[in-house]
N, C-alpha and C positions, 0 to 999 in steps of 0.2 A: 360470910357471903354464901350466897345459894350453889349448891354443888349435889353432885350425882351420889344416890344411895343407892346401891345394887338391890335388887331384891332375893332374899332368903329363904329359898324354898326347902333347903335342908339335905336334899337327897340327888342321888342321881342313879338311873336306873339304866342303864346301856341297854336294854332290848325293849325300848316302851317307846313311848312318842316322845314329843315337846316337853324339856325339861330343862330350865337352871340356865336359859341362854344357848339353847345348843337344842339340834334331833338327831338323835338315833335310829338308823333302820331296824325292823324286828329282824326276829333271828331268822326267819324263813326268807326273807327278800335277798331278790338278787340284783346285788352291786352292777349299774349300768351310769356310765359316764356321760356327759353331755359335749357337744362343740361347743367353741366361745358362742357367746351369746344366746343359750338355750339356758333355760331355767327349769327344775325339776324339783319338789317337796323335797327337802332336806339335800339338796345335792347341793355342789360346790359351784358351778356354775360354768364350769370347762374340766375339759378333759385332763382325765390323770389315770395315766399308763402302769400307777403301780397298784389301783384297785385291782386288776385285769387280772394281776400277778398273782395275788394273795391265793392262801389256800381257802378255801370256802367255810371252814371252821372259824374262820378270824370275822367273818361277815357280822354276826351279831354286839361283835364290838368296836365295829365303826361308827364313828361320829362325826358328822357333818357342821358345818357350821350352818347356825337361822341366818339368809342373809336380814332376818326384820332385829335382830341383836344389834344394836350400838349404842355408842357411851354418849350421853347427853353431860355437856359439858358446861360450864358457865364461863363465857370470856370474860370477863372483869366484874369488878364489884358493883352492887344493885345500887341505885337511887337512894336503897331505902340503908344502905350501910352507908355509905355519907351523912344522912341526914342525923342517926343516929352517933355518928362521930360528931356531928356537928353540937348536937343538945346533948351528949355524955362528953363534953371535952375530957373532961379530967381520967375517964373511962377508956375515953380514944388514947392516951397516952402510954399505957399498960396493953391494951388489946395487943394482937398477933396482926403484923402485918406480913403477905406471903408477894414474891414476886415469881408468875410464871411465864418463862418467854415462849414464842411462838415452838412451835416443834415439839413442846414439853408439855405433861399433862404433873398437878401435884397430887399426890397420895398424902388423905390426912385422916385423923383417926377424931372424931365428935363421939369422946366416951368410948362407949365400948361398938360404935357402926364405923366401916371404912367406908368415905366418903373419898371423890376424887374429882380436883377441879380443873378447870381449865388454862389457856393462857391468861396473862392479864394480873393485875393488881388485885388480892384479897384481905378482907381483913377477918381473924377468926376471931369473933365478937366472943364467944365463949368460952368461960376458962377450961372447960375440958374440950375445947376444939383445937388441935396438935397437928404441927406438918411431920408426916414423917418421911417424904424421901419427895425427890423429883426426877421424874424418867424420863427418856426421849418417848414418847409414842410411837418412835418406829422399830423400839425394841425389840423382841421375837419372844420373850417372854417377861410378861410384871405379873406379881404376885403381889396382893396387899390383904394379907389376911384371906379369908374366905375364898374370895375374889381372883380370880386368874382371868388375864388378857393374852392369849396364846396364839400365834400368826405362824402357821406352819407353809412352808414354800413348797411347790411342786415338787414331785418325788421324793417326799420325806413322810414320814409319820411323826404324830407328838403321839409320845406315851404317859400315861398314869395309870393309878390306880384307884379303883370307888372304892375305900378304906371300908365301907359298912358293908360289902358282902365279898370283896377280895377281887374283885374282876376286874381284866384290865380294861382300860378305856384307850381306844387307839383314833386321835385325833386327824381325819384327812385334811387336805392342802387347804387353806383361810385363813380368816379372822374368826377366832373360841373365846367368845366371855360368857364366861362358867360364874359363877358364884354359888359354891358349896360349898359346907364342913367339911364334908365327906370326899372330895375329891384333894388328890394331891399328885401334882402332876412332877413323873421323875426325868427325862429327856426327852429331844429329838432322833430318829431310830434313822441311821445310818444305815438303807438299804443294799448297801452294794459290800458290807461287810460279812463274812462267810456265815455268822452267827451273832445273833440282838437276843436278848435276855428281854423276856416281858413277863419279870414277875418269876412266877417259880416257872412259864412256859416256856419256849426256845424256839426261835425263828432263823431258820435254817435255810441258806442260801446255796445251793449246789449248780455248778457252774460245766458246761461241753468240757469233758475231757476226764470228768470227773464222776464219782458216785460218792453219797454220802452211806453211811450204815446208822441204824438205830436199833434196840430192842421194844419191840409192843409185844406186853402181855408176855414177856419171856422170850418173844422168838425173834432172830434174827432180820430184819428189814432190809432194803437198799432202797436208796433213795435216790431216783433219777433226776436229769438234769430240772430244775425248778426251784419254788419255793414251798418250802414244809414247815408245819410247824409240829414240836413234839409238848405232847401235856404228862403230866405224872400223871399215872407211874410209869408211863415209857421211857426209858434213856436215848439219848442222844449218845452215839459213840464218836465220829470224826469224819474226815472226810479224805477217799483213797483217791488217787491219780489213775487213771487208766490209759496216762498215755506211758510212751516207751519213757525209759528211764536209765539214767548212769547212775552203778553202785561205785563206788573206788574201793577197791579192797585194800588192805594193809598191806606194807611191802614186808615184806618175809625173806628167807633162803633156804632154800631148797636143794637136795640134791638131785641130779640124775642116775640113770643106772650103772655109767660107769663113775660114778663118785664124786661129780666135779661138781664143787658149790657154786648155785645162780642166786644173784639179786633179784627176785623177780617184782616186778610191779605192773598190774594189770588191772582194766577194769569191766564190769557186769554191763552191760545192756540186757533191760527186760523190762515187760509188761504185761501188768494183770489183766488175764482174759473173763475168769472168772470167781467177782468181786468174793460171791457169797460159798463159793466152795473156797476160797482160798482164806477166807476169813475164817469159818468154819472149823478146818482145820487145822492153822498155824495159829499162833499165839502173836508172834510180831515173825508179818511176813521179811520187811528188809534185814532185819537180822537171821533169820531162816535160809535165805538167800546169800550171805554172806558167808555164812558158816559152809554153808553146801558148795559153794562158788572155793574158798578158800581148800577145802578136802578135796573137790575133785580137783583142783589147779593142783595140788600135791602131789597126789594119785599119777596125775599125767607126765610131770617129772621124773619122778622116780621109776614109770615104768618106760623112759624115751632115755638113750643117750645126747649127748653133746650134738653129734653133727644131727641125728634127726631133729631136736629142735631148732638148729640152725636152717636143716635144710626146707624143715616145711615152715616156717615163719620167716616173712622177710625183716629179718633183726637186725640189730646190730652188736655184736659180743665182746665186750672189753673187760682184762682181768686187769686191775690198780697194781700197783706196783706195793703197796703197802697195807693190802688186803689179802687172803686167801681166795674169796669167791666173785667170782665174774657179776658181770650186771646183764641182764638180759630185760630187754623193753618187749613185752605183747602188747 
């Protein structure tokens, strides 16, 4: 039966024009969204709030879907495959007969071109014309061969990769039918997760309350609240909290200065004021903190009696009956 052959252009080049079922903006253009019902060269057609986002580096590997891209389909079998079932009977008995219901498109492979037909009754008159799978069309992603049909939803990115020069390819909100070699498309990019992997690059989501750190070129970065991406050879470090913060220290025993063992169990409140001096010079600030919190809380012990910890802390001090040292709550 007659059915859609994609065409093969081979290549796809993220910073050029019209290409493979899709546009790409160049590298110089700046990303500008539309209202429902405006229409712009390669834009999407409505507004999407996570272009705005992006760091400006990622620009030249956005891709747009052509709204002029769609799958020409064939609903049911031609006149002219009846007729020929009808004077090959003996032919029509062996032939491939395919059933596709409404909602479903079939993926079939004629030799070595992937072809894909529509709803409806077919018949694959030739022996190397093969069904190989049936999809819903409302899928979010079919792959058949070459061929990718890729429907990304507001606030999401699709990612790949153009295999032939390493770049990533970052799919905005549509309908993407691509037909490449060269293209292979790896997920959907969960924006609201701290960190997306695009390839060997990293896309870094840093959030109010917080700074991320990186190294470029060897030096030390902070990375304010937004979104960043990092490319080798920069690394990506993590991301610190700058709001207040509870340490728990370990409960220990201690003595005071006239001798009498305490249970003590107490905890740190703190927060970093300043991310890139405090990174700078400690190695792991919470453990830095602890260790300091745990010596000075000993220190204060040993150089305080009994009743003055009682009397400047509103405690409560009980010795077990089948312990030596008392318990003291800070």
């Amino acid at each position: 039966s007659s059915s859609w052959v994609p065409p093969m252009s081979g290549r796809i080049k993220p910073n050029y024009g019209s290409m493979d079922g899709y546009t790409a903006i160049p590298t110089e253009a700046k990303v500008v969204t539309n209202a429902p019902g405006e229409s712009k060269a390669g834009g999407s057609g409505h507004r999407d709030g996570v272009l705005s986002q992006l760091p400006k580096e990622l620009s030249q590997y956005l891709v747009f879907p052509d709204p002029k891209a769609h799958l020409r389909l064939s609903s049911q079998a031609s006149w002219l495959d009846h007729i020929c079932c009808c004077l090959c009977l003996p032919y029509a008995l062996f032939c491939k007969m395919v059933l596709v219901r409404q909602g479903q498109i079939g993926l079939t492979w004629n030799g070595d071109e992937p072809r894909i037909i529509g709803p409806g009754r077919h018949y694959l008159m030739s022996p190397t014309h093969s069904l190989f799978a049936i999809r819903d069309i409302s899928d979010p992603v079919i792959i058949h061969g070459p061929l990718k049909i890729i429907r990304v939803r507001v606030g999401e990115l699709g990612f790949g990769i153009d295999t032939e020069n390493g770049n990533p390819v970052l799919l905005t909100a549509g309908k993407h039918v691509i037909a490449s070699p060269t293209f292979k498309f790896n997920s959907m990019l969960d924006l609201t997760l701290r960190t997306n992997e695009l390839g060997v690059m990293k896309l870094v989501r840093v959030e109010t309350g917080c700074v991320g750190y990186a190294y470029k070129r060897g030096e030390l970065v902070i990375l304010q609240p937004g979104i960043h991406v990092i490319v080798p050879p920069d690394r990506f470090g993590s991301i610190l909290s700058t709001q207040q913060q509870t340490l728990t220290l370990p409960e220990g025993v201690h003595e005071s200065s006239d001798y009498v063992p305490l249970k003590i169990r107490a905890d740190v409140f703190y927060r970093i004021v300043n991310p890139k001096r405090a990174l700078t010079n400690i190695r792991n600030v919470e453990n830095q903190i602890r260790e300091t919190a745990v010596s000075t809380l000993a220190g204060i012990i040993r150089s305080s009696t009994l009743n003055e910890i009682a009397n400047s802390s509103k405690v409560t001090y009980s010795k077990p009956e089948d312990s030596k040292a008392g318990s003291l709550s800070l």
